[in-house]
Z-matrix of the N, CA and C atoms (Angstrom, degrees):
N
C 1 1.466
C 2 1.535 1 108.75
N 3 1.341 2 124.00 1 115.12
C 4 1.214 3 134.30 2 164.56
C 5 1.641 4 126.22 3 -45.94
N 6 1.063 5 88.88 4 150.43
C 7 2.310 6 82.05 5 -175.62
C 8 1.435 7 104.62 6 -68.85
N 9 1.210 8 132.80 7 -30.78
C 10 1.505 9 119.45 8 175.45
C 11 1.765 10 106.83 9 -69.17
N 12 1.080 11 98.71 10 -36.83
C 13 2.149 12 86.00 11 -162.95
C 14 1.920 13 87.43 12 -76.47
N 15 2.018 14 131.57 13 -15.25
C 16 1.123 15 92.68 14 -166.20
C 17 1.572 16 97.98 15 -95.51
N 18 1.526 17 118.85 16 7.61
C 19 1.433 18 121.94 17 177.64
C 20 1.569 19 106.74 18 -71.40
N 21 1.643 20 108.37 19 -33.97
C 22 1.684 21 116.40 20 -168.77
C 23 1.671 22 102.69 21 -63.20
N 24 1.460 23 103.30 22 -39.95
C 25 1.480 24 124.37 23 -151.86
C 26 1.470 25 85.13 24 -71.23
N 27 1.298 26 137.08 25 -80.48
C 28 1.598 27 132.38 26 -170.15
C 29 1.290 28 120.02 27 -60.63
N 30 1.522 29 131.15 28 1.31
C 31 1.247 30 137.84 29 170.86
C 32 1.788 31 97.58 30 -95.34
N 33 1.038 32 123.65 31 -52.57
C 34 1.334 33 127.21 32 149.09
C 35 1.326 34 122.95 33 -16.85
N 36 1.061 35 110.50 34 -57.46
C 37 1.608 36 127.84 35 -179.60
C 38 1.537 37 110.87 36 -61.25
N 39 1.279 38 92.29 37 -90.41
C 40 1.968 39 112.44 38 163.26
C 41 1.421 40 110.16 39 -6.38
N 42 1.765 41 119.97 40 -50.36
C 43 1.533 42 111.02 41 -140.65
C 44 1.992 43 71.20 42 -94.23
N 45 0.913 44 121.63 43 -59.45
C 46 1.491 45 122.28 44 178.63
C 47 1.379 46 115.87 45 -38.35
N 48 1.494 47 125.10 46 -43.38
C 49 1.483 48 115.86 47 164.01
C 50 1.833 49 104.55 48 -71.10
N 51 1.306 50 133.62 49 -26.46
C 52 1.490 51 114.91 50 174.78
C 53 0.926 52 122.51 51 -67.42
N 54 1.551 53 130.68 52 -23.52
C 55 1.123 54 159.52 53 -94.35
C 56 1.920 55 87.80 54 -127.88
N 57 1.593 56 93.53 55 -62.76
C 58 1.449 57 128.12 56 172.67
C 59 1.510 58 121.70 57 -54.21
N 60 1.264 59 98.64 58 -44.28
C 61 1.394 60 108.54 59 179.14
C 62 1.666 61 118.23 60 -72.89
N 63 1.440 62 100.03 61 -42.78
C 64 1.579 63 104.31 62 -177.40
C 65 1.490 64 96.06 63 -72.41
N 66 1.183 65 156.38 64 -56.51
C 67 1.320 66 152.47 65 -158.39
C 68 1.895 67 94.31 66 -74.69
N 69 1.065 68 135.25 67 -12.72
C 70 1.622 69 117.63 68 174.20
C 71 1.347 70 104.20 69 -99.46
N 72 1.354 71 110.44 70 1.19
C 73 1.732 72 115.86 71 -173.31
C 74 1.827 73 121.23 72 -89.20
N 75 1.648 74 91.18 73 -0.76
C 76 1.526 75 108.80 74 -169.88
C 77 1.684 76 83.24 75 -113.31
N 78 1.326 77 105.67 76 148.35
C 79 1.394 78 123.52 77 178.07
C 80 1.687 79 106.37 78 -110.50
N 81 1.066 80 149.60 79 110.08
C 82 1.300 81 142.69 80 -156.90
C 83 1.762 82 88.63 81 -124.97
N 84 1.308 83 91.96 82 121.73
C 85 1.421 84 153.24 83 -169.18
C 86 1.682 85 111.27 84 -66.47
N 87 1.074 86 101.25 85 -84.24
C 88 1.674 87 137.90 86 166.96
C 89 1.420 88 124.92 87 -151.42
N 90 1.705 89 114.62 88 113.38
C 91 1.189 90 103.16 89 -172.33
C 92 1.720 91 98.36 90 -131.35
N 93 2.103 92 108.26 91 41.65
C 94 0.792 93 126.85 92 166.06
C 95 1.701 94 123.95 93 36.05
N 96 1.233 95 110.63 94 43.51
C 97 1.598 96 139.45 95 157.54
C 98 1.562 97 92.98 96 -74.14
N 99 1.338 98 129.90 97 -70.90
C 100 1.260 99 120.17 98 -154.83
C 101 1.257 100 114.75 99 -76.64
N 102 1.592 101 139.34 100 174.05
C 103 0.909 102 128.62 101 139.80
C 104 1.556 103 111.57 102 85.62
N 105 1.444 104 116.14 103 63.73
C 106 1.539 105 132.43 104 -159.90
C 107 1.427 106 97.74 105 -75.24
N 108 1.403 107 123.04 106 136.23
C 109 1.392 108 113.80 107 157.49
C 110 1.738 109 110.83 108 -156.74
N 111 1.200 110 128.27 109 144.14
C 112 1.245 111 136.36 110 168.29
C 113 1.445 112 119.92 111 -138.27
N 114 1.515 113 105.45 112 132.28
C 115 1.346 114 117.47 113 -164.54
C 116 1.591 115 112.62 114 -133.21
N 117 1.524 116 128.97 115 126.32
C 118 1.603 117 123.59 116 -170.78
C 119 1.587 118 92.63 117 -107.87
N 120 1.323 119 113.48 118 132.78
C 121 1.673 120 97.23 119 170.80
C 122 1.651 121 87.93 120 -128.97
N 123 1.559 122 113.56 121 155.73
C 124 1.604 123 134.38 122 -154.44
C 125 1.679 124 101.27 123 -123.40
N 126 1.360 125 98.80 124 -70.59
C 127 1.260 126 111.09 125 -163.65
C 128 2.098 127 114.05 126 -96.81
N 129 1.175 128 102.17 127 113.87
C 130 1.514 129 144.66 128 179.55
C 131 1.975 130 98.94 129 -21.49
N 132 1.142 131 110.90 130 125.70
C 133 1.425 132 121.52 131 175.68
C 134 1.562 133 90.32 132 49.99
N 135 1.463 134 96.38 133 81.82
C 136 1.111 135 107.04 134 157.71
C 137 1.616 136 109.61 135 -166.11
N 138 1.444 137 109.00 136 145.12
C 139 1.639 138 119.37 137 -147.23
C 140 1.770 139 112.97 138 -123.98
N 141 1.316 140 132.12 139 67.04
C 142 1.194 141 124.89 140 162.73
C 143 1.624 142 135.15 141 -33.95
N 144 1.229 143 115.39 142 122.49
C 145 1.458 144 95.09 143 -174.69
C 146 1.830 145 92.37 144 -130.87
N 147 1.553 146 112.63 145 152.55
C 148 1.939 147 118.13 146 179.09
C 149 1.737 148 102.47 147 -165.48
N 150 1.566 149 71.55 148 145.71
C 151 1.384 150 62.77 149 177.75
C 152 1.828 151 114.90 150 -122.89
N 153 1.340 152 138.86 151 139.59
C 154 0.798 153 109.81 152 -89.93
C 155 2.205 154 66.63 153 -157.01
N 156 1.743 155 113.76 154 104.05
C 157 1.476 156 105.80 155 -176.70
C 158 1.749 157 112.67 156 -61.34
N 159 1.682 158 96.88 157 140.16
C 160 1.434 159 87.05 158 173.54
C 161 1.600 160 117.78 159 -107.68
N 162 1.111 161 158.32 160 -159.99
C 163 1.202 162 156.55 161 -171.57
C 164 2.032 163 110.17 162 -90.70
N 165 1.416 164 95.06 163 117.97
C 166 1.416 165 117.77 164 -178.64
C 167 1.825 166 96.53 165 -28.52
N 168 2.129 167 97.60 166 130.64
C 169 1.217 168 78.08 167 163.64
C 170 2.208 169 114.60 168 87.99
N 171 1.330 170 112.21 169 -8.62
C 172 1.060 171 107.77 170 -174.78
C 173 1.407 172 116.37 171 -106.89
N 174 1.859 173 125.04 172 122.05
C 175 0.740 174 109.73 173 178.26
C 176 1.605 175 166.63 174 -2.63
N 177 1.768 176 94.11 175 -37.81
C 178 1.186 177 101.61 176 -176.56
C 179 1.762 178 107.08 177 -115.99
N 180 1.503 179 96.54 178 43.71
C 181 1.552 180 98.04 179 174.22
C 182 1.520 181 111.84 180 101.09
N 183 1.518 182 106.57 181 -165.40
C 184 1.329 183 117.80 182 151.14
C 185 1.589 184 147.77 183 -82.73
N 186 1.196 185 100.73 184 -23.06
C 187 1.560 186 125.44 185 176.15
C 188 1.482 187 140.93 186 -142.59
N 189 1.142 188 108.85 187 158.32
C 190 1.596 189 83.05 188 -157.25
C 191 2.131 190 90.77 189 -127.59
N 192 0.976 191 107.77 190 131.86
C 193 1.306 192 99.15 191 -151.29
C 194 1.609 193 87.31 192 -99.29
N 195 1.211 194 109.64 193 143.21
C 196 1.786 195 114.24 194 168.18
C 197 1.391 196 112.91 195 -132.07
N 198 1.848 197 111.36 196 144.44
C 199 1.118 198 110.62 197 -159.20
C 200 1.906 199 88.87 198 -144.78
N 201 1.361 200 89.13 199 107.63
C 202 1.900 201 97.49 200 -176.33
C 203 1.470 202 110.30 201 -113.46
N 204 1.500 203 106.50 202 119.25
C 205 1.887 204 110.52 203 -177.95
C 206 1.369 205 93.65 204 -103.68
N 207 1.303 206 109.46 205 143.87
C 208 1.297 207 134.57 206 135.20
C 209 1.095 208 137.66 207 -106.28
N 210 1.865 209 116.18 208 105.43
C 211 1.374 210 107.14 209 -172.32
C 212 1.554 211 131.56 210 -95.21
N 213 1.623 212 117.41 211 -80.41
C 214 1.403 213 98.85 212 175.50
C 215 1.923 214 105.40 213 -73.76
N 216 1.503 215 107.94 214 174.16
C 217 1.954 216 100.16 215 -176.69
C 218 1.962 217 72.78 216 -148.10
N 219 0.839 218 132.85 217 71.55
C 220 1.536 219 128.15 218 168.80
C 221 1.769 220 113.46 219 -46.55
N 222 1.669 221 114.18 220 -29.03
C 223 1.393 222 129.30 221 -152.23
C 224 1.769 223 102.45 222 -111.37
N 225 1.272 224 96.94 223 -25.73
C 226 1.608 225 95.11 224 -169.11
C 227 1.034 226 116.42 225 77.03
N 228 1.319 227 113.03 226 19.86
C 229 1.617 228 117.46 227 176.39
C 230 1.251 229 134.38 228 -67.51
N 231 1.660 230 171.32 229 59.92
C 232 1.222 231 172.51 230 174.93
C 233 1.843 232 99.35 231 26.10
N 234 0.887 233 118.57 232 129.82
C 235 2.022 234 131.59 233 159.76
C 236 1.701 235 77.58 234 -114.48
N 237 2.129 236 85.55 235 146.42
C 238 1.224 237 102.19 236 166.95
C 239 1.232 238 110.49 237 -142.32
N 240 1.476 239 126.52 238 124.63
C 241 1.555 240 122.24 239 162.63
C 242 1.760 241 120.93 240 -79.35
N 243 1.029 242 120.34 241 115.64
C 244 1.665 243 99.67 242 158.12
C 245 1.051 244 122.83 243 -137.91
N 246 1.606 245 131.67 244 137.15
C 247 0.985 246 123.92 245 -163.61
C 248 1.576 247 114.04 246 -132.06
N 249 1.666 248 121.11 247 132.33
C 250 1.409 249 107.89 248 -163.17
C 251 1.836 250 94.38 249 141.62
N 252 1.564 251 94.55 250 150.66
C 253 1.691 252 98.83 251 -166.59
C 254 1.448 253 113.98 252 70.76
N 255 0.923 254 124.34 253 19.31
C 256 1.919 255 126.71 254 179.66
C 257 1.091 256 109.06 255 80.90
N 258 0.995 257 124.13 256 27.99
C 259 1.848 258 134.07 257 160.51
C 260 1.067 259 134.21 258 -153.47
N 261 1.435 260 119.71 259 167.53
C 262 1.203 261 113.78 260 -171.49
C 263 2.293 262 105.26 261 -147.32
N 264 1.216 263 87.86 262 102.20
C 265 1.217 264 89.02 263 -175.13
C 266 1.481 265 134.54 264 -97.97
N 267 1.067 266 122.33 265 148.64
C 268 1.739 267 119.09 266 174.20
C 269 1.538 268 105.22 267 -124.27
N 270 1.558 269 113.11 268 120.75
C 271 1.426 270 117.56 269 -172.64
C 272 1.817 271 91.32 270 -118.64
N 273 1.295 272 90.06 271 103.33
C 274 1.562 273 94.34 272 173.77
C 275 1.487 274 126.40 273 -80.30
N 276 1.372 275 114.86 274 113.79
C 277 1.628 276 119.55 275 -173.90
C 278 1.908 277 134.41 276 -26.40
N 279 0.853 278 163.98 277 -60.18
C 280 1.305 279 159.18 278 59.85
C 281 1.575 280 111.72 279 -100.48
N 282 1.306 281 109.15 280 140.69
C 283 1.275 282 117.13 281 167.37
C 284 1.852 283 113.25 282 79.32
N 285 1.421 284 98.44 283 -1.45
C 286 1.400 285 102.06 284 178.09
C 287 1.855 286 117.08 285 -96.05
N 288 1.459 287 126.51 286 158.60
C 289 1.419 288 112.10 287 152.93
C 290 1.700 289 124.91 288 -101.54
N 291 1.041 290 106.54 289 164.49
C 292 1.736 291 107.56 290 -175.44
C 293 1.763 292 103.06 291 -148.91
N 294 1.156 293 89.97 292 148.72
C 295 1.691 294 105.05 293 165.35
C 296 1.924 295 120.89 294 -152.51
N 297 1.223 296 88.36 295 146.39
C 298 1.472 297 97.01 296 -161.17
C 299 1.323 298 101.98 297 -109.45
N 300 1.577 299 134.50 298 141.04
C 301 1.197 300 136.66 299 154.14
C 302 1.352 301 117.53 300 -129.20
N 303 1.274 302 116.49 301 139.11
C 304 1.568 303 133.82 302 174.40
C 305 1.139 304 129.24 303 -101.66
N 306 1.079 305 122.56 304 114.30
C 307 1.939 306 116.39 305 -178.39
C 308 1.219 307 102.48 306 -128.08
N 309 1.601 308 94.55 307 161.91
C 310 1.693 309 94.89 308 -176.13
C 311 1.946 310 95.30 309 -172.45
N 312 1.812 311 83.45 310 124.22
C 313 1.609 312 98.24 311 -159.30
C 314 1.468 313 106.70 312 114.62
N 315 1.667 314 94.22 313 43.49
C 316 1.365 315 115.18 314 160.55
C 317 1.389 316 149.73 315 -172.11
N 318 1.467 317 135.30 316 84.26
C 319 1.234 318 134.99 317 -118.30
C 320 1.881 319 115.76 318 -107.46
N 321 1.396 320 126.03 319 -162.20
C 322 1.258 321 105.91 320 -164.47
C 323 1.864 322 80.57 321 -77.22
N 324 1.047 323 161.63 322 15.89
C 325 1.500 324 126.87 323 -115.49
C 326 1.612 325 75.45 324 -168.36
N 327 1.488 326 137.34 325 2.60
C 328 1.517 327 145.47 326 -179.49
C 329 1.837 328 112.52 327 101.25
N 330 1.284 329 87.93 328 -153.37
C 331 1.797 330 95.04 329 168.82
C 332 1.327 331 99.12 330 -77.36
N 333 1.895 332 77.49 331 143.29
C 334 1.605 333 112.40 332 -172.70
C 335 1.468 334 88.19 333 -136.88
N 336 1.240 335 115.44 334 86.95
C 337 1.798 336 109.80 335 163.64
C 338 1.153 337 136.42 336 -61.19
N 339 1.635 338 134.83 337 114.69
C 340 1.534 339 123.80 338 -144.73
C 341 1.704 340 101.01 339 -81.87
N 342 1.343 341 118.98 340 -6.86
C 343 1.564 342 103.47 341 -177.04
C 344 1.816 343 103.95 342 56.19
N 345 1.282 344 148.77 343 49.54
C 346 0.709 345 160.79 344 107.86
C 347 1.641 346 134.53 345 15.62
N 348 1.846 347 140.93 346 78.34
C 349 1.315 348 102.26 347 -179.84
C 350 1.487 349 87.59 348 -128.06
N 351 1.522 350 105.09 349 128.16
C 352 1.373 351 148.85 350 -178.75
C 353 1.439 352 102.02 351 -78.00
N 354 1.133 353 120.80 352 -17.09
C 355 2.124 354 108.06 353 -148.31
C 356 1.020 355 123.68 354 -91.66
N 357 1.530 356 111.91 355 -2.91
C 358 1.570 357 121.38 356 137.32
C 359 1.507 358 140.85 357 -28.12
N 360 1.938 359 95.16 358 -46.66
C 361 1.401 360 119.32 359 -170.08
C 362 1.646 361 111.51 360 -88.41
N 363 1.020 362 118.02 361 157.26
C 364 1.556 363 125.93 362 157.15
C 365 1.606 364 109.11 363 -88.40
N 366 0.820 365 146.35 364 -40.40
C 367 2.018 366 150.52 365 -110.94
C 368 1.385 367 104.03 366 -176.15
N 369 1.249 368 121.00 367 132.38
C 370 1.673 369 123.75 368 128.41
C 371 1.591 370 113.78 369 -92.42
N 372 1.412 371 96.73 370 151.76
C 373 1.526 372 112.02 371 174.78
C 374 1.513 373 138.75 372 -139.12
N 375 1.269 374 112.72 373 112.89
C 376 1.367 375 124.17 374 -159.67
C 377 1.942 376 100.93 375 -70.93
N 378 1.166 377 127.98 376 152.77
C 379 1.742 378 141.00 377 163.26
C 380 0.862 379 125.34 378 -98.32
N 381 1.032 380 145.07 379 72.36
C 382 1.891 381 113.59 380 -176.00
C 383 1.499 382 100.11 381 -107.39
N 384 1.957 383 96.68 382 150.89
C 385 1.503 384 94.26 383 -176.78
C 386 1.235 385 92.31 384 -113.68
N 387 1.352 386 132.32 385 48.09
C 388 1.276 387 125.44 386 122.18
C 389 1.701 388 107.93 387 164.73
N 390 1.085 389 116.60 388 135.99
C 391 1.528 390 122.26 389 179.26
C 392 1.489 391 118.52 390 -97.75
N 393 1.618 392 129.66 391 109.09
C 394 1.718 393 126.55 392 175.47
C 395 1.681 394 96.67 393 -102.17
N 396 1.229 395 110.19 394 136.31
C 397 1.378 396 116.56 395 -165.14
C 398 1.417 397 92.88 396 178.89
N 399 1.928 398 88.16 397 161.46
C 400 1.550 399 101.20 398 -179.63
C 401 1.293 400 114.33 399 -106.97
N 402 1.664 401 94.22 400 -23.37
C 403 1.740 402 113.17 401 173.59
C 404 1.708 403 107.16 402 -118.62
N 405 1.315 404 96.70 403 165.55
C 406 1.613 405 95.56 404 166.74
C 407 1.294 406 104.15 405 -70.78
N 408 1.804 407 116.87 406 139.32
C 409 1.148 408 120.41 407 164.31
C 410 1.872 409 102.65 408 -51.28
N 411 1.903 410 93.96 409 176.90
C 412 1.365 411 115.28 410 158.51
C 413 1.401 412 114.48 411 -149.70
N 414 1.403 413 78.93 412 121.70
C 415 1.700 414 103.07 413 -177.51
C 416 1.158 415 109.44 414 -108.42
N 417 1.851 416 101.37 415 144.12
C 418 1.675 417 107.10 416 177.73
C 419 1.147 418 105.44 417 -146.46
N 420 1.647 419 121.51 418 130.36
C 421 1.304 420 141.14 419 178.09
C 422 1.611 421 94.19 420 -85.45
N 423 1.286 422 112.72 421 150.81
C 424 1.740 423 116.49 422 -176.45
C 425 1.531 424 86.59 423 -139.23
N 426 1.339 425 131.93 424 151.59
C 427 1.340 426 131.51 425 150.87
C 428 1.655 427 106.40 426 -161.83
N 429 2.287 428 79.06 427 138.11
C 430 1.392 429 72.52 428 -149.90
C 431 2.275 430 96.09 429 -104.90
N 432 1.065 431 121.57 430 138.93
C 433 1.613 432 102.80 431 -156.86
C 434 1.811 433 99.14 432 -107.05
N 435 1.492 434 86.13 433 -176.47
C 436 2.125 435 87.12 434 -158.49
C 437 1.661 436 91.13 435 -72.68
N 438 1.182 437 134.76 436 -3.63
C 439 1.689 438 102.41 437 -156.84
C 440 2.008 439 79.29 438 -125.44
N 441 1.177 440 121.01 439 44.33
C 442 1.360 441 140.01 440 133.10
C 443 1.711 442 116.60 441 94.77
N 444 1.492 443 102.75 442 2.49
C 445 1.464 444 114.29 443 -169.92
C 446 1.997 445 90.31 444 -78.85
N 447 1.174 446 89.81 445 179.57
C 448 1.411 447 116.14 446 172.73
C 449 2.128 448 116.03 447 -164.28
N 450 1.626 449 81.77 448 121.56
C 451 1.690 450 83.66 449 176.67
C 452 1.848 451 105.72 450 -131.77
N 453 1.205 452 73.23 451 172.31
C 454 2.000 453 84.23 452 -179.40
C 455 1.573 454 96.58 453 -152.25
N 456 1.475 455 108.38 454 -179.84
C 457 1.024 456 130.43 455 -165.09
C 458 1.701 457 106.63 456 -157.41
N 459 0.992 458 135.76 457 143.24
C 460 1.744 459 141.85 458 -126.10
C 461 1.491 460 92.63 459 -157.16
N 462 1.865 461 139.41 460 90.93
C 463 1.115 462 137.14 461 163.34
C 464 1.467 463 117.03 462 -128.98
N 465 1.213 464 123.37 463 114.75
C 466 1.070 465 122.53 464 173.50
C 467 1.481 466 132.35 465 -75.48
N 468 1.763 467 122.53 466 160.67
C 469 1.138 468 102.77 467 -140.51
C 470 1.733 469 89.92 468 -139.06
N 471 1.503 470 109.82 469 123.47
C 472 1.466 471 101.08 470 -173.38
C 473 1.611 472 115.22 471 -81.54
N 474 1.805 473 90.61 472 150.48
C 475 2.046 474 74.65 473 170.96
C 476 1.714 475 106.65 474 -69.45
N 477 1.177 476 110.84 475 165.88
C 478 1.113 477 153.42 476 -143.22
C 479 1.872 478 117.03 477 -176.08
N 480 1.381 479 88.36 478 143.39
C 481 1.654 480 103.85 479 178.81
C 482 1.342 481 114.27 480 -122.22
N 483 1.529 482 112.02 481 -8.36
C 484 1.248 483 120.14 482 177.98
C 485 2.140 484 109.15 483 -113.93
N 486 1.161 485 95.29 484 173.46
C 487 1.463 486 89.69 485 -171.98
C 488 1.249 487 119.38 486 -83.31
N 489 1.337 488 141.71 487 127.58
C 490 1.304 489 134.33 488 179.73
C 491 1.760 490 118.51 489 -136.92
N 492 1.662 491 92.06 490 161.81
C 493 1.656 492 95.66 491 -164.81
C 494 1.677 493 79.66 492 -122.72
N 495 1.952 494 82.46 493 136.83
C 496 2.049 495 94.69 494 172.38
C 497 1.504 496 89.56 495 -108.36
N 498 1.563 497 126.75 496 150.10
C 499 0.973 498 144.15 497 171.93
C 500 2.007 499 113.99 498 -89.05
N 501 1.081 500 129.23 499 110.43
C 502 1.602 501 98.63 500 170.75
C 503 1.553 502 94.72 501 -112.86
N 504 0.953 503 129.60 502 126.80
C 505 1.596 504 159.80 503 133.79
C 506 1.895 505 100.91 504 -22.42
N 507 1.601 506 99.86 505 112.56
C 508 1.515 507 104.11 506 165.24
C 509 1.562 508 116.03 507 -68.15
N 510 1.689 509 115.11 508 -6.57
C 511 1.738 510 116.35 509 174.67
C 512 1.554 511 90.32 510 -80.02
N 513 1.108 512 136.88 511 -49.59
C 514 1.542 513 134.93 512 153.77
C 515 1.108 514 119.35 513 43.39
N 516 2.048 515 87.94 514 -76.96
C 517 1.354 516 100.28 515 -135.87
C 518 1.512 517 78.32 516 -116.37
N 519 1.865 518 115.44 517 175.67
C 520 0.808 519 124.21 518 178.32
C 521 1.354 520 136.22 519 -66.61
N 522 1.285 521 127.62 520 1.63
C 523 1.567 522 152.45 521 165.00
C 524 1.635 523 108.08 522 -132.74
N 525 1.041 524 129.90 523 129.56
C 526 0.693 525 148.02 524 143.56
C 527 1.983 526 142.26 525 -47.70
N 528 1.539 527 88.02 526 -38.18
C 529 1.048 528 98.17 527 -171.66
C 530 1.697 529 121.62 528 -100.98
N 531 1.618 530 115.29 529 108.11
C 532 1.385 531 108.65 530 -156.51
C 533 1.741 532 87.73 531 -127.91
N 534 1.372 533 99.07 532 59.32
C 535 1.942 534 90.94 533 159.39
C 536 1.457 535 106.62 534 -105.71
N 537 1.746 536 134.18 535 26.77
C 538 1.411 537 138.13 536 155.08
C 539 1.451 538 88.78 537 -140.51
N 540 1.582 539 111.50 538 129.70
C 541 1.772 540 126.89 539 159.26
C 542 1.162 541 111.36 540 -134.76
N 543 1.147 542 111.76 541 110.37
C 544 1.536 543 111.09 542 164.13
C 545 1.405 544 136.02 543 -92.05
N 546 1.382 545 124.64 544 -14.08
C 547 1.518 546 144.79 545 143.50
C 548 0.988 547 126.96 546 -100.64
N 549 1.241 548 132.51 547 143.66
C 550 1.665 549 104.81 548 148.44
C 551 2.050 550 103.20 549 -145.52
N 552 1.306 551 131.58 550 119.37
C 553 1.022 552 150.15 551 142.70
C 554 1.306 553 146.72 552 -42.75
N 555 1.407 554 137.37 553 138.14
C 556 1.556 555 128.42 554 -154.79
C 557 1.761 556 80.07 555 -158.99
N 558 1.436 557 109.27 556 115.24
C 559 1.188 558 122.25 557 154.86
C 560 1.065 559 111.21 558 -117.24
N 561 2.014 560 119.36 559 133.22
C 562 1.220 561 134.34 560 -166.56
C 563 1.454 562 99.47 561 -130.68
N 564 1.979 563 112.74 562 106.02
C 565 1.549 564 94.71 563 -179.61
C 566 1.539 565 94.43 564 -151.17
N 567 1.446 566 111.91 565 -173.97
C 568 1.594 567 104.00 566 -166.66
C 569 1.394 568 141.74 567 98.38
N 570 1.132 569 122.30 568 -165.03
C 571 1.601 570 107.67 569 175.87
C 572 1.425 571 113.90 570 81.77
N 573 1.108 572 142.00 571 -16.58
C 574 1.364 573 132.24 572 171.73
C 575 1.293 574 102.01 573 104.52
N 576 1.393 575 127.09 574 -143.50
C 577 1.363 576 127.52 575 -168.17
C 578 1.292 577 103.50 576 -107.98
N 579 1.254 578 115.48 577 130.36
C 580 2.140 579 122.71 578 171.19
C 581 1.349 580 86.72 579 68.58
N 582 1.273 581 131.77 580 64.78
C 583 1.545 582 123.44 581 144.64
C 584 1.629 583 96.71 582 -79.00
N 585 1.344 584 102.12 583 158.62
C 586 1.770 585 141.19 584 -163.66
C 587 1.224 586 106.40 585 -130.49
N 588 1.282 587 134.51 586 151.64
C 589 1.666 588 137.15 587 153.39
C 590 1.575 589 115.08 588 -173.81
N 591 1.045 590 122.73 589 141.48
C 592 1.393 591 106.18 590 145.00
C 593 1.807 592 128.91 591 -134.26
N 594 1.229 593 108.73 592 147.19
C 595 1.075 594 122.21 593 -161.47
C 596 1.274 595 100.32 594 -93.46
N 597 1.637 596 103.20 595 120.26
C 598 1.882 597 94.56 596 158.62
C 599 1.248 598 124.74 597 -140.21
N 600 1.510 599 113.69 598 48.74
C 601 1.487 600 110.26 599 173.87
C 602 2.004 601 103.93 600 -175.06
N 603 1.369 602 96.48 601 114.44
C 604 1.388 603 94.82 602 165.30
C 605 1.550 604 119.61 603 -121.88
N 606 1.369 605 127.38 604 124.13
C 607 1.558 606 132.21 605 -154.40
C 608 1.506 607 91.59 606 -151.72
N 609 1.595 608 88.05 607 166.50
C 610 1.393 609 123.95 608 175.32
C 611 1.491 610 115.06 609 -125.79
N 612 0.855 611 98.52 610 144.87
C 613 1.929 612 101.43 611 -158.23
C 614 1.653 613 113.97 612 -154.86
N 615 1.170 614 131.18 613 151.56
C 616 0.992 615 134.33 614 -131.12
C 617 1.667 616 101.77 615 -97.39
């Protein structure tokens, strides 16, 4: 082996061990494999709520609770949640609005506090593989911590046809400090009429 192909060969290597390193450096959250669910809602101001097992062993508890409104339905059109296969989607009917919320650190049996330590991380980060909308969604991370505060952080999210990751910054939010969590929340609402999306990745990252 020549000195150039064994220079290629350990640069080769290197970018594959960085490669490695940055992807074990994200803590993934929910990336909605577990915990199958599909829901059709018809009729107007009306609010499904399930809760929904997540994979043994996962950070954010046992369950991941989902809470999907449908408000005005002018058309009678079908909203659909489903969640499962690495996503989690909301196909909003035409002419209708919808909003989605996620909690987690809460079981059939009440609060289940996840004991939570974050302080590793800088950021959580939302995925979507793709946003149809008339407006930018608005998304809100809520977290609520053991010594009784509660903060969030408020970023909106453009449509898109391609897949994208929003970053929120733990300087963000109004505390900083998340080495105890005992909730944590994801409200997804907005967009105008028949917004679409699906979500497939919620993490913590460095």
């Amino acid at each position: 082996m020549n000195l150039q192909r064994t220079r290629s060969v350990i640069l080769a290597v290197f970018l594959l061990c960085l490669a490695g390193m940055n992807a074990s450096a994200q803590l993934v959250l929910d990336n909605f494999t577990a915990g199958p669910y599909s829901k059709y809602l018809l009729t107007a101001q009306t609010i499904d709520k399930h809760l929904a097992p997540l994979a043994a062993a996962s950070p954010l508890g046992a369950d991941r609770y989902t809470v999907l409104t449908l408000g005005s339905n002018a058309h009678k059109q079908l909203t659909r949640l489903d969640v499962g296969n690495g996503i989690c989607i909301v196909d909003t009917g035409f002419g209708a609005y919808t909003g989605l919320a996620i909690y987690y650190g809460f079981t059939a049996s009440g609060d289940a506090p996840l004991g939570l330590n974050l302080s590793a991380y800088s950021q959580f980060q939302l995925t979507f593989a793709g946003v149809s909308a008339a407006y930018p969604l608005s998304t809100t991370i809520t977290v609520w911590l053991s010594n009784g505060s509660v903060v969030s952080q408020e970023l909106a999210i453009p449509p898109s046809v391609d897949p994208e990751t929003i970053a929120y910054p733990f300087s963000g939010f109004q505390s900083s400090n998340f080495s105890d969590i005992n909730y944590i929340g994801i409200v997804i609402e907005g967009g105008g009429l028949s917004p679409s999306y699906g979500l497939t990745l919620f993490q913590a990252a460095p």
